[in-house]
SELUM-360912 format. One record per residue: residue number from 0; x, y, z of N, C-alpha, C in turn; residue in one letter. Coordinates in Angstrom, 3 decimals, decimal comma. Atoms other than C-alpha are relative to their C-alpha. Example, Ala and Ser with C-alpha at 12.3 -4.5 7.8 and 13.67 -1.06 7.14 Angstrom:
BEGIN
   pos     n_east    n_north       n_up    ca_east   ca_north      ca_up     c_east    c_north       c_up   code
     0      0,890     -1,190      0,000     12,300     -4,500      7,800      0,900      1,200      0,000      a
     1     -0,820     -1,190     -0,060     13,670     -1,060      7,140     -0,770      1,090      0,730      s
***
This chain:
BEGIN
   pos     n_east    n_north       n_up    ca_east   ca_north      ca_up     c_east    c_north       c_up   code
     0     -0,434     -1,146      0,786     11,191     52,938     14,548      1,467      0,304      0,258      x
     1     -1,081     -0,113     -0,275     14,256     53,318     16,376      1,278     -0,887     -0,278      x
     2     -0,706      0,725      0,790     15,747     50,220     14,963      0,080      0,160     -1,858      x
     3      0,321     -0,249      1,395     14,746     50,846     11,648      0,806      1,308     -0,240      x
     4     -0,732     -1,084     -0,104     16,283     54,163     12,050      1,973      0,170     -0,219      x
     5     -1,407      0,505     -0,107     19,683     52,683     13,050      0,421     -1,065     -1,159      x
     6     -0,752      1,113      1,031     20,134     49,940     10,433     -0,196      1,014     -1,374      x
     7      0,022     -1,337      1,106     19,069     53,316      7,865      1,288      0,548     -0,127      x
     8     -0,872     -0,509     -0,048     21,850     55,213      8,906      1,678     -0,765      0,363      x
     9     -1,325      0,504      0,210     24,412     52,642      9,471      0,188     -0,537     -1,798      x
    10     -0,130      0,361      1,333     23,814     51,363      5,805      0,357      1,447     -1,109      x
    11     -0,894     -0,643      0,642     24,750     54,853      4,924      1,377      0,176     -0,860      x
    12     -1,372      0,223     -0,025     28,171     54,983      5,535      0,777     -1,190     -0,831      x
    13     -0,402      1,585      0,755     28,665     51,248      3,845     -0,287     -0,175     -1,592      x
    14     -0,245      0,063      1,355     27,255     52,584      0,431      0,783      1,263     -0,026      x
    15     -0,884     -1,241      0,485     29,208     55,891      0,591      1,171     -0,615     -0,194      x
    16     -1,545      0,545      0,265     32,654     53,511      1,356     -0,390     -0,673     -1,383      x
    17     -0,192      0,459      1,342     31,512     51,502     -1,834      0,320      0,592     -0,939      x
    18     -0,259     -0,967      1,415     31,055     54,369     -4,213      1,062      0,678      0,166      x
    19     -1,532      0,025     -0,170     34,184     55,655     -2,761      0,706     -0,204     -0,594      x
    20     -0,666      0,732      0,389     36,105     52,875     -3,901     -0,470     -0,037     -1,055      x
    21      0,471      0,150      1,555     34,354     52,333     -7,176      0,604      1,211     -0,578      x
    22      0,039     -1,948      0,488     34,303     56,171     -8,201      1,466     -0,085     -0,978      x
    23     -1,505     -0,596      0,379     38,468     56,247     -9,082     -0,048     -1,398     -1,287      x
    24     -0,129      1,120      0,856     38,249     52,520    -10,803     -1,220      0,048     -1,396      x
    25      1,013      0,415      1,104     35,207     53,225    -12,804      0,457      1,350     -1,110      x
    26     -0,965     -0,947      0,385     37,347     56,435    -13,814      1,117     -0,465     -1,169      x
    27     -1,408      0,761      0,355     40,378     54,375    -14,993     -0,958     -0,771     -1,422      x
    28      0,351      0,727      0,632     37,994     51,903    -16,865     -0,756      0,400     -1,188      x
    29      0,721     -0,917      1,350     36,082     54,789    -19,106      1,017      0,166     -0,658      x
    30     -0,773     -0,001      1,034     39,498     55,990    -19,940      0,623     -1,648     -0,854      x
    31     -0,355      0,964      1,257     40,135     52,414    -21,538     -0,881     -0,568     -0,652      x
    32      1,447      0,033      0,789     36,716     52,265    -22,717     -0,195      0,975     -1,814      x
    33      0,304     -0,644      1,153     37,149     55,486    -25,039      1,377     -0,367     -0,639      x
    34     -0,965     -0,668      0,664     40,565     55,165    -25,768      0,212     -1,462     -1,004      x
    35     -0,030      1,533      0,925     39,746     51,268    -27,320     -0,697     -0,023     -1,127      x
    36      0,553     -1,050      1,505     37,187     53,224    -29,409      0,533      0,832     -1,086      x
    37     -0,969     -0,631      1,292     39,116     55,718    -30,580      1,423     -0,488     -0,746      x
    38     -0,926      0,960      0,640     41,661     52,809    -31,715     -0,611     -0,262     -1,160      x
    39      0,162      1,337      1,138     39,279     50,763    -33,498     -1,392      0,720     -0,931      x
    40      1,392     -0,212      0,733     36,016     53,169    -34,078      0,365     -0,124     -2,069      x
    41     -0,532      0,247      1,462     37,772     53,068    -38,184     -0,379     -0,998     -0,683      x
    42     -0,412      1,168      1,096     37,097     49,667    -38,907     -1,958     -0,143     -0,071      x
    43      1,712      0,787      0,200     33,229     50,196    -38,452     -0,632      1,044     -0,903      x
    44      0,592     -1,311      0,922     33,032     53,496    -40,664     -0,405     -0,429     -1,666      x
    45     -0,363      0,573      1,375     32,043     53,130    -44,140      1,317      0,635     -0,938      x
    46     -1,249     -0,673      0,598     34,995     53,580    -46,623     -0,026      0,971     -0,578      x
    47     -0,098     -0,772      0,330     33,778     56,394    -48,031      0,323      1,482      0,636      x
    48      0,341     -0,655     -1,179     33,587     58,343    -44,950      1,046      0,339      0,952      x
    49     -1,366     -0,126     -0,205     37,237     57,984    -43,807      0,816      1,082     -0,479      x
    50     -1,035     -0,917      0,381     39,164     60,446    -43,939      1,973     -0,318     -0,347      x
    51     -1,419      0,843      0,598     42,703     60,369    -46,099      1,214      0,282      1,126      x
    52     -0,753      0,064     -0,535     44,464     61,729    -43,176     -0,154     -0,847      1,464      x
    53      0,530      0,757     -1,060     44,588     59,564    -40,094     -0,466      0,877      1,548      x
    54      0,119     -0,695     -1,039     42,736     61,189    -36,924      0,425      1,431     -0,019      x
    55     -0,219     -1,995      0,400     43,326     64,863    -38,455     -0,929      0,517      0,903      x
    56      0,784     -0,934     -0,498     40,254     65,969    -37,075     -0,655     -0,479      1,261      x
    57      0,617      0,909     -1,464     39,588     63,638    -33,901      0,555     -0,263      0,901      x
    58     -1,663      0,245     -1,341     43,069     63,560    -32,062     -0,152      1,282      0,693      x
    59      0,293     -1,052     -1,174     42,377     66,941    -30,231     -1,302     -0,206      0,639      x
    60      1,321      0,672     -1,295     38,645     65,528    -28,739      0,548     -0,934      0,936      x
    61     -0,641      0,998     -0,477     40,609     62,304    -27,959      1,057      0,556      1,283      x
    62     -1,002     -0,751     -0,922     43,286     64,164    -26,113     -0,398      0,952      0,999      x
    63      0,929     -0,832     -1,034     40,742     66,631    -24,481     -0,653     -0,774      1,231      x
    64      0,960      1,096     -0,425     38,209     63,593    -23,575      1,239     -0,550      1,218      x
    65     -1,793      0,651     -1,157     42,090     61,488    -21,761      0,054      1,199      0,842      x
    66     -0,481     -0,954     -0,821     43,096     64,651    -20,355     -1,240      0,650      1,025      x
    67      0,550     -0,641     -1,326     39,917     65,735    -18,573     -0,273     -0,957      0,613      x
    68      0,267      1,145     -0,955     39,326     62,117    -17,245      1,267     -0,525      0,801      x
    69     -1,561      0,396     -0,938     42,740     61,910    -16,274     -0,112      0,782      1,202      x
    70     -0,357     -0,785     -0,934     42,553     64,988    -14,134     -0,807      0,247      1,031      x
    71      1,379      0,231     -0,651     39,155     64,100    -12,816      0,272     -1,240      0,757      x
    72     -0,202      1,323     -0,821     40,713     60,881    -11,432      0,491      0,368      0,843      x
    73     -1,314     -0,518     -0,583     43,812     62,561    -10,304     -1,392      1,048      1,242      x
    74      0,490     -1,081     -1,377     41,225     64,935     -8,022     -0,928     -0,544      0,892      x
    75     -0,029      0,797     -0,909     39,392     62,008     -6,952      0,697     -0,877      0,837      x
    76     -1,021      0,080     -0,933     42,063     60,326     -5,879      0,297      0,684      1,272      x
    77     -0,534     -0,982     -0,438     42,968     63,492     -4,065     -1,085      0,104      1,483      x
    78      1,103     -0,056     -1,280     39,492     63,753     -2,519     -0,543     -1,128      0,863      x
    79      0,055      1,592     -0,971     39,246     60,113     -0,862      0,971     -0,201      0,187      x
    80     -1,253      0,168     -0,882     42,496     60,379      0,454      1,023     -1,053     -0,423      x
    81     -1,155      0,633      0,890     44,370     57,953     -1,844      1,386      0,950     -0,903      x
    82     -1,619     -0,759      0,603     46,770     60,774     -3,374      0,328      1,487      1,083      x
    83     -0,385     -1,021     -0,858     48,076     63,516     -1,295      1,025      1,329     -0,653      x
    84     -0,564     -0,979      0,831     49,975     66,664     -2,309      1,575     -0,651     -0,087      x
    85     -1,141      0,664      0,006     53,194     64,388     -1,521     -0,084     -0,591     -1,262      x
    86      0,288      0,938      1,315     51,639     62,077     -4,579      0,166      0,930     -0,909      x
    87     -0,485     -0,465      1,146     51,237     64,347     -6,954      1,612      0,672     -0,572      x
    88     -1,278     -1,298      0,112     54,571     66,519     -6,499      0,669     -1,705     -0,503      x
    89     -0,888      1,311      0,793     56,098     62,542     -6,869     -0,134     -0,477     -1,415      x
    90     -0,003      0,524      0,891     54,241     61,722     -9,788      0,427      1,461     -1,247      x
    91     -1,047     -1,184      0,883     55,141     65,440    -11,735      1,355     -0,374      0,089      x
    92     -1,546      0,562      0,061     58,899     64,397    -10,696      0,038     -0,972     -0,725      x
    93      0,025      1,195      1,283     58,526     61,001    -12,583     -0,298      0,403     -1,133      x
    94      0,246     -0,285      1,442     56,705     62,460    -15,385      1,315      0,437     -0,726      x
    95     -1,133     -0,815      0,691     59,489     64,897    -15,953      1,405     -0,886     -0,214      x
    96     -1,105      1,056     -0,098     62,353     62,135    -15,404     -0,529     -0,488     -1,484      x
    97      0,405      0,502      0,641     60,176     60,420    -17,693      0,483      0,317     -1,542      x
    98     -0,110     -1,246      1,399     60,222     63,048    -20,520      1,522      0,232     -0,326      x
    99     -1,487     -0,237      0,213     64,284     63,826    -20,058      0,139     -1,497     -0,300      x
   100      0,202      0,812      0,316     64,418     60,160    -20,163      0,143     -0,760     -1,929      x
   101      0,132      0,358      1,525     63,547     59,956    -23,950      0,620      0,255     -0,872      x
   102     -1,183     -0,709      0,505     66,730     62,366    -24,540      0,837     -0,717     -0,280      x
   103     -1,037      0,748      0,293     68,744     59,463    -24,218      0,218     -0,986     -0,874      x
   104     -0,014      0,325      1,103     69,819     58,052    -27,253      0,723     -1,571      0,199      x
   105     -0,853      1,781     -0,475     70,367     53,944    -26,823      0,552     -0,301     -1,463      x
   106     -0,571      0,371      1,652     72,222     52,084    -30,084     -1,466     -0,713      0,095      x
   107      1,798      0,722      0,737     69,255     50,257    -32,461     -0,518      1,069      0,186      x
   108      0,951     -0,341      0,371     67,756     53,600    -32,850     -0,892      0,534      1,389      x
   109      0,939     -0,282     -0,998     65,873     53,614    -29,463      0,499      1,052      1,360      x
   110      0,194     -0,581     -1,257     65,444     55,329    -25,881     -0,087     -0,441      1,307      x
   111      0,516      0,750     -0,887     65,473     54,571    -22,572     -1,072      0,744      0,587      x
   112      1,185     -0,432     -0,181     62,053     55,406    -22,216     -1,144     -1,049      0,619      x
   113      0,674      0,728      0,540     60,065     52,400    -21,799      0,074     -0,278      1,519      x
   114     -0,082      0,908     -1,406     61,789     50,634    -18,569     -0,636      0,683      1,078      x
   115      0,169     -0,441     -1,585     61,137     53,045    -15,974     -1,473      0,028      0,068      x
   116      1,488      0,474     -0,337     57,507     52,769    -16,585     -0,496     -0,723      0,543      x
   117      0,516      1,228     -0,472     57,200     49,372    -16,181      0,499     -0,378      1,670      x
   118     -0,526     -0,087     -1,638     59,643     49,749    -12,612     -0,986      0,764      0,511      x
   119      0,780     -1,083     -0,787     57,317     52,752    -12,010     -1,319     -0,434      0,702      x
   120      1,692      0,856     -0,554     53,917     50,538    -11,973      0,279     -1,248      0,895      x
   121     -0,149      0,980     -0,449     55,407     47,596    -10,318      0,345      0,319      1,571      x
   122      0,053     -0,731     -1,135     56,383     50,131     -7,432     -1,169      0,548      0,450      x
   123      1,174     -1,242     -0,483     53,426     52,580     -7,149     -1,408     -0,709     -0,144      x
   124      1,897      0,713     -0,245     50,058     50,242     -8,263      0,042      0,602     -1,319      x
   125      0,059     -0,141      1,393     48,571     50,515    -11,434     -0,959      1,199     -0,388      x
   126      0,933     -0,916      0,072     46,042     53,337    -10,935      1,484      1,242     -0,138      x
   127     -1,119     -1,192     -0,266     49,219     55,719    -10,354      0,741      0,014     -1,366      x
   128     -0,586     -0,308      1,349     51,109     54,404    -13,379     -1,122      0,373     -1,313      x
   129      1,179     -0,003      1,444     47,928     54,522    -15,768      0,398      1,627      0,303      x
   130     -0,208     -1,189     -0,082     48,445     58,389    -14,720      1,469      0,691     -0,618      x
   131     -1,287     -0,392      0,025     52,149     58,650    -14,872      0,224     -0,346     -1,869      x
   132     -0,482     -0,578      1,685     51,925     57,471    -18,676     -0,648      0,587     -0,572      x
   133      0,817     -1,135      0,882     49,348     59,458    -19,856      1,095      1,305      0,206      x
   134     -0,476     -0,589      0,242     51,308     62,073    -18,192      1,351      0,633     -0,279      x
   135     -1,475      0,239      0,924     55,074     61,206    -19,158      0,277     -0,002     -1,299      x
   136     -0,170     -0,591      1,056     54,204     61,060    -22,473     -0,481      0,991     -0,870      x
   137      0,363     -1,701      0,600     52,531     64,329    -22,880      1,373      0,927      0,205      x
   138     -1,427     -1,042     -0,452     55,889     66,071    -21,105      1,003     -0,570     -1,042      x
   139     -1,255     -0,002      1,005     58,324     63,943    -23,575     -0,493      0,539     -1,099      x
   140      0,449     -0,519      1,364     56,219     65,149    -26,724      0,383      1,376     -0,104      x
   141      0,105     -1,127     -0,051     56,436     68,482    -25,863      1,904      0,373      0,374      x
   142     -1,952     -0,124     -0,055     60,934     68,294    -24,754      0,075     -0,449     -1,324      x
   143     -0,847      0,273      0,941     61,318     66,589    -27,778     -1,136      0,427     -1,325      x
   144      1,039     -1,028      1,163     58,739     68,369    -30,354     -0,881     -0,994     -0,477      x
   145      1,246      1,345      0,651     56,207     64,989    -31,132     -1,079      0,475      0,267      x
   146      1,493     -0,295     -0,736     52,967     66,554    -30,479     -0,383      0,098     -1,938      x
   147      0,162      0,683      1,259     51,085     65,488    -33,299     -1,566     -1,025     -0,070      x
   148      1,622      0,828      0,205     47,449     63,334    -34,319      0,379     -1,356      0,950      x
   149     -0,625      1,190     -0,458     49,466     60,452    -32,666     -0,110      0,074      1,343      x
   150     -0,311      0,205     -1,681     50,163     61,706    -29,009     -0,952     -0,274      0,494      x
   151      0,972      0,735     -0,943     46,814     60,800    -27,805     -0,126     -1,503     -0,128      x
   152     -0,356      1,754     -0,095     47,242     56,998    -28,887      0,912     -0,164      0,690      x
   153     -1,495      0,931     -0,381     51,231     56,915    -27,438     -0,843      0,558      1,526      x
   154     -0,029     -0,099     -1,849     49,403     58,708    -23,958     -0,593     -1,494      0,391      x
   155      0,960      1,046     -0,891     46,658     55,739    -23,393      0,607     -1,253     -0,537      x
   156     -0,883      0,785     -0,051     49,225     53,487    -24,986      1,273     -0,524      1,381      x
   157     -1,233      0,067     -1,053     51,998     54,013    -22,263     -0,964     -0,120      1,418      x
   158      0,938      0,648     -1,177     48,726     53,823    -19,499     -0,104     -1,050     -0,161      x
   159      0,477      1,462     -0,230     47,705     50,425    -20,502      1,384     -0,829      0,268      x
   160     -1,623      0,843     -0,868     51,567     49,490    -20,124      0,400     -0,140      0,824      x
   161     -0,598     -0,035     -1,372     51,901     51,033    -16,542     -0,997     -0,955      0,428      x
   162      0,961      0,499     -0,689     48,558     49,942    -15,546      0,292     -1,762      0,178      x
   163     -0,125      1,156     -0,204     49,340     46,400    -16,658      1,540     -0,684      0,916      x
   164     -1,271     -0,137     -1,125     53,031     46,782    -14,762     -0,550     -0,182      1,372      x
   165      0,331     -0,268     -1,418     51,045     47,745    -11,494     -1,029     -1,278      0,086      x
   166      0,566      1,133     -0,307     49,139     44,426    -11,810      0,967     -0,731      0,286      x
   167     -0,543      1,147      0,521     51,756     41,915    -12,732      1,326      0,596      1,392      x
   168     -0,509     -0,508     -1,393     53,889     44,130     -9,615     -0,816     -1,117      1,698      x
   169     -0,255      0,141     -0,871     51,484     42,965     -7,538      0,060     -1,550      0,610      x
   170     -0,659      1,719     -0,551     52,304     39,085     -7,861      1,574      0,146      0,000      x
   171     -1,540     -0,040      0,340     56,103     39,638     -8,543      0,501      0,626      1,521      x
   172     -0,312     -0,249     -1,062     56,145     41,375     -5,019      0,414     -1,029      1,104      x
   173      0,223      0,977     -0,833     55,818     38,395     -3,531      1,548     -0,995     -0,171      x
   174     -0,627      0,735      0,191     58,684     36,489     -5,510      1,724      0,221      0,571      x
   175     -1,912     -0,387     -0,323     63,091     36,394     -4,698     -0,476      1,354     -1,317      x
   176     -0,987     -1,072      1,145     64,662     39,897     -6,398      0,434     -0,613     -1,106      x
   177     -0,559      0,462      1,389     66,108     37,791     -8,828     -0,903     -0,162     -0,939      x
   178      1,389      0,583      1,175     62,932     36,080    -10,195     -0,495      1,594     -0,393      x
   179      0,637     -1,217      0,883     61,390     39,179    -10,564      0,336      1,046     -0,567      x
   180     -0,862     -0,974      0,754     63,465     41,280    -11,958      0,014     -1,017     -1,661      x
   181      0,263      1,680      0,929     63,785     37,857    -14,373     -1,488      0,559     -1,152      x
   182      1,292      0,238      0,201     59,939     38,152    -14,931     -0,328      1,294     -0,569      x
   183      0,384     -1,404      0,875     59,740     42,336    -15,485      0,680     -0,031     -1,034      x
   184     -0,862     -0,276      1,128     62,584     41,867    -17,787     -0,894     -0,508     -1,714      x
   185      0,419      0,787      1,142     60,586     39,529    -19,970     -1,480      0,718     -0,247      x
   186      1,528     -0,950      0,471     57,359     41,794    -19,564      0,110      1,026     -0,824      x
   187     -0,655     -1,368      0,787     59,211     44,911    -20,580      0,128     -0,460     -1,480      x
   188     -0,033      0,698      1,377     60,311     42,712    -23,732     -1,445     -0,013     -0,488      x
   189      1,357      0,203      0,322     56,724     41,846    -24,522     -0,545      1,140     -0,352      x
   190      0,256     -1,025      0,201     55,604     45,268    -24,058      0,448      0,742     -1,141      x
   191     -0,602     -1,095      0,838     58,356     46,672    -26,489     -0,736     -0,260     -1,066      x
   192      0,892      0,832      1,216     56,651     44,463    -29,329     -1,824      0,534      0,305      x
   193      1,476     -0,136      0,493     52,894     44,677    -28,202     -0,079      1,819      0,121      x
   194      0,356     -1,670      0,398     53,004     48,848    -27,856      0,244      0,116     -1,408      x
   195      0,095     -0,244      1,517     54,179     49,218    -31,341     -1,421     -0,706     -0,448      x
   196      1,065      1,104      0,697     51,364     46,403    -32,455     -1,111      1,239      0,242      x
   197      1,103     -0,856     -0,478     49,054     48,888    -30,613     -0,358      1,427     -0,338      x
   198      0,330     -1,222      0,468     50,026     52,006    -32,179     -0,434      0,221     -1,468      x
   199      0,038      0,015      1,214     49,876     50,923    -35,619     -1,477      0,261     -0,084      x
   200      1,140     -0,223     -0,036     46,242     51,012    -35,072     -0,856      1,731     -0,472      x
   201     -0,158     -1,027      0,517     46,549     54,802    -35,232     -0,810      0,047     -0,952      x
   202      0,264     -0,436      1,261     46,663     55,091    -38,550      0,191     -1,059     -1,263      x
   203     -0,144      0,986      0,857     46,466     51,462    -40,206     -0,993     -0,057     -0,639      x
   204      0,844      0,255      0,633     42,967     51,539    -41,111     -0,256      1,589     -0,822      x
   205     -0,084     -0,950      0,949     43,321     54,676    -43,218      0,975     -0,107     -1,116      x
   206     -0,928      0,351      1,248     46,005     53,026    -45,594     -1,379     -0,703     -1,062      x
   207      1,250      0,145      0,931     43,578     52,624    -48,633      0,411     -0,259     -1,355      x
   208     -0,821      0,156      0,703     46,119     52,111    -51,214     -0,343     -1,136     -0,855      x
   209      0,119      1,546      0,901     44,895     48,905    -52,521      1,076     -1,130      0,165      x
   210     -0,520      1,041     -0,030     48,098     47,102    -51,561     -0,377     -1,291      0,875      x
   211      0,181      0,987     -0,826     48,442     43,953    -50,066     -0,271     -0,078      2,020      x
   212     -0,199     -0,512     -1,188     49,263     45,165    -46,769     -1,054      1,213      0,747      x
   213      0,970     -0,912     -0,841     46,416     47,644    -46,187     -1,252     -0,917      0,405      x
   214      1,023      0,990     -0,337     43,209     46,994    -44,730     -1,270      0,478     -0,779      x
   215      0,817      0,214      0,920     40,285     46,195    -46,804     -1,317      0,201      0,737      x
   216      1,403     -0,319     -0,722     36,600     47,962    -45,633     -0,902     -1,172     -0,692      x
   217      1,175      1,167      0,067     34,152     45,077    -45,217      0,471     -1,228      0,211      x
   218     -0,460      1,428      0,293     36,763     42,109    -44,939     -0,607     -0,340      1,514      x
   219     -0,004      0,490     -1,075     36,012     40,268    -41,784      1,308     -0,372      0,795      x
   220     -1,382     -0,250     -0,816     38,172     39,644    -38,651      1,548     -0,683     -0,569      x
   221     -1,286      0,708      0,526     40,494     36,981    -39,858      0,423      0,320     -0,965      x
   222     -0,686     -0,921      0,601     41,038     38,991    -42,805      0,698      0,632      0,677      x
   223     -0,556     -1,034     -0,858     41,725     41,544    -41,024      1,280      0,164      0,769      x
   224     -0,788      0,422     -1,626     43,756     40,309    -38,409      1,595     -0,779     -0,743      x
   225     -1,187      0,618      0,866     46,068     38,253    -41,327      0,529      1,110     -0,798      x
   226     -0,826     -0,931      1,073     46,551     41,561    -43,498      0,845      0,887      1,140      x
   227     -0,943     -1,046     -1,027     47,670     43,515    -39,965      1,037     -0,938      0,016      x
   228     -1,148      0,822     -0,085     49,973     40,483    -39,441      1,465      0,393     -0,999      x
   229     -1,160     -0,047      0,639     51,679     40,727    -42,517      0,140      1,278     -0,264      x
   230     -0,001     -0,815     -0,098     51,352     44,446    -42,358      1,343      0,526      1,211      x
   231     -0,819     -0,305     -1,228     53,341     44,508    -38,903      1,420     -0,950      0,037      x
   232     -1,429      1,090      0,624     55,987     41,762    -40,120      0,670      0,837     -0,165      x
   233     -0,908     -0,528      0,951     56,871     43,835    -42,871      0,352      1,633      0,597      x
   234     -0,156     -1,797     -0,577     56,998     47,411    -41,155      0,649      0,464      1,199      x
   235     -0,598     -0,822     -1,186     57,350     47,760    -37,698      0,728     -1,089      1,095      x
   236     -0,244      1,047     -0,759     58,572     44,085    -36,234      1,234      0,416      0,793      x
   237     -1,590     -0,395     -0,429     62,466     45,396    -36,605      0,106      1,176      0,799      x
   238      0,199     -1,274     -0,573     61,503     48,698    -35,203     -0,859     -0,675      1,773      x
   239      0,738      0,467     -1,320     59,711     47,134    -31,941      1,188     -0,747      0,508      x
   240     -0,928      0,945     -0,539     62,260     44,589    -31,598      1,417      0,839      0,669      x
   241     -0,860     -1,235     -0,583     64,837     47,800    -31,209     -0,668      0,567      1,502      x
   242      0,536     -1,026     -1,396     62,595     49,375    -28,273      0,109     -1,515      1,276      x
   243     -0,398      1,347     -1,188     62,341     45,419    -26,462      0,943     -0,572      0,220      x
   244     -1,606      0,378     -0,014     66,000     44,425    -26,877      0,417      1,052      1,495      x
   245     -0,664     -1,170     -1,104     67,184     47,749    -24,592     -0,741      0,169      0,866      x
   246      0,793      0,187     -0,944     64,087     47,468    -22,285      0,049     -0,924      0,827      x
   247     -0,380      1,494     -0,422     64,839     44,126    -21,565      1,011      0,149      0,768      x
   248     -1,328      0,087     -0,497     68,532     45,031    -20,638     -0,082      1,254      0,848      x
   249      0,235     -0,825     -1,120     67,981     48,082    -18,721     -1,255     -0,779      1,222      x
   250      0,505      0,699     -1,008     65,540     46,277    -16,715      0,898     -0,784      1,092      x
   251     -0,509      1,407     -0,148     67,650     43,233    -16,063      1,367      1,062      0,850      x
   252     -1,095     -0,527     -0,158     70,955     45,638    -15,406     -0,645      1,165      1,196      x
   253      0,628     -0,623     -0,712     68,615     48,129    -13,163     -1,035     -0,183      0,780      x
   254      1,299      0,402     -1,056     65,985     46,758    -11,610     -0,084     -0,338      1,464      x
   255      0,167      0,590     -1,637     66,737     45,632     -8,439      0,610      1,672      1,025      x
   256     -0,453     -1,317     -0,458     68,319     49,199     -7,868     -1,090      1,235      0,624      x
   257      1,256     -0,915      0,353     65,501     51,263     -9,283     -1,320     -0,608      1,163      x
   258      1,533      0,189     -1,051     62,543     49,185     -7,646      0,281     -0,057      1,226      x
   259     -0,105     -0,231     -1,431     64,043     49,571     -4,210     -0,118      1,125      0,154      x
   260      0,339     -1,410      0,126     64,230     53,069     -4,528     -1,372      0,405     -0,161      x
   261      1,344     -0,566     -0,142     61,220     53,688     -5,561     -1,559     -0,850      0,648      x
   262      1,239      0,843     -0,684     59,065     51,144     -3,476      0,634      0,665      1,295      x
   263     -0,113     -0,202     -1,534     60,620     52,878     -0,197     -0,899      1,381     -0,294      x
   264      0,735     -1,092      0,318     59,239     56,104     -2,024     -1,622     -0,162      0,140      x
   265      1,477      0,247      0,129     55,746     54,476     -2,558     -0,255     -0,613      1,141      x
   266      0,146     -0,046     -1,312     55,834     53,412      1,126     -0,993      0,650      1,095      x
   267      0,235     -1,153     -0,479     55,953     56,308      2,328     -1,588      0,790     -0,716      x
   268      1,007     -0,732      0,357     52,937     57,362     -0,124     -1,354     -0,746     -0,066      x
   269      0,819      0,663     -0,364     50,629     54,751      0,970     -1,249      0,820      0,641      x
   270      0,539      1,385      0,552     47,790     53,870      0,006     -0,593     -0,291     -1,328      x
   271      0,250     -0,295      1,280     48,021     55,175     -3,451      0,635     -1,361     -0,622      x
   272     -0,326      0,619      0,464     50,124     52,133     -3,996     -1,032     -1,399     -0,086      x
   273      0,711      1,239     -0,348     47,332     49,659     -2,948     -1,214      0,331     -1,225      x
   274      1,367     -0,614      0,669     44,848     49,525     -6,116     -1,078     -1,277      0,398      x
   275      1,374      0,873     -0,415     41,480     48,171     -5,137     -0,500      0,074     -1,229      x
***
């Protein structure tokens, strides 16, 4: 009995550390669960049933739904000892950088908005940036007046950008400063192109117009997938290619600056930077 007793109560402790660790990741993985839904739930509605404005009446659940799973992470985090009151006060300071950030007016049209994300996740881990863009681009919407059916796509848009930063950080840690600076430069690029690709989603399957370029209820994928093509050619290619041009070059011209700075910062805020 007394063995039986002891291998009881040590197997405690060994599923509490599991669910622990799970708990914050299975957190992270709902928000890209709903927010891949509320991308694509459009293409399974019938066409009558669509509404003519895009996400009029479903972008404040969407934004409710992100925002209380965001803040439900952010307090697990908090309560398993991965974020500390040091973490958050750092990641409010980034947000807000973040948000002034978008003030600055680059030539082509764009912002430097984009880079410090991708420095931000490649420093801090990707659980921290999935946070920092949900909540960087709620604070720039609100400095620069964008709040709108849209801001809940650009928040879990700019998460899946850090998040995938705080992966691709944590092989690039490993490489010379040069290479990887090299390597974010060309991610950042990538990014400038696939976020646009990702927002069009928005509000592409509510173009109903009959032209060539909208999308057609009932076509199948490769339809589908060939009318967004030439949909995103003709619309937003030159407009993306403006946000990855100046992402690219602020990277490349800042990076080795920026990610020292803020990897002595995320150091110090260990072990929010380590995502399990």
């Amino acid at each position: 009995m007394t063995a039986l007793t002891a291998t009881t109560t040590g197997s405690m402790p060994r599923a509490s550390s599991w669910l622990n660790r799970v708990q914050p990741v299975a957190i992270y993985a709902l928000v890209t669960i709903i927010g891949i839904a509320a991308f694509l739930y459009p293409f399974w509605l019938p066409s009558h049933s669509v509404p003519d404005q895009a996400h009029a009446g479903d972008a404040p659940l969407v934004a409710g739904v992100v925002g209380a799973l965001a803040l439900t992470a952010l307090l697990v985090e908090i309560r398993r000892g991965s974020m500390t009151a040091m973490t958050v006060a750092v990641l409010g300071v980034l947000a807000a950088s973040e948000g002034l950030l978008r003030l600055i007016a680059l030539p082509l049209g764009n912002n430097a908005f984009y880079f410090f994300v991708v420095l931000a996740g490649v420093a801090f881990g990707a659980r921290f940036d999935m946070l920092l863009g949900l909540s960087a681009m709620a604070v720039s919407a609100v400095i620069t007046g964008g709040i709108g059916p849209w801001l809940p796509y650009q928040m879990l848009a700019l998460a899946w950008l850090g998040a995938t930063a705080g992966w691709i950080g944590q092989v690039t840690r490993r490489w010379s400063p040069r290479l990887e600076v090299l390597a974010l430069g060309a991610f950042g690029w990538v990014w400038g192109f696939l976020f646009g690709a990702i927002m069009n989603f928005w509000f592409w399957p509510y173009q109903r117009a009959g032209g060539e370029l909208d999308w057609v209820p009932g076509s199948g994928v490769g339809a589908t997938l060939h009318r967004y093509w030439s949909f995103y050619v003709a619309t937003s290619f030159a407009n993306d290619a403006a946000r990855a041009l100046p992402t690219l070059i602020l990277i490349l011209l800042t990076g080795r600056a920026v990610l020292a700075t803020l990897r002595r910062f995320a150091h110090r805020l260990d072990p929010v930077t380590e995502f399990v």
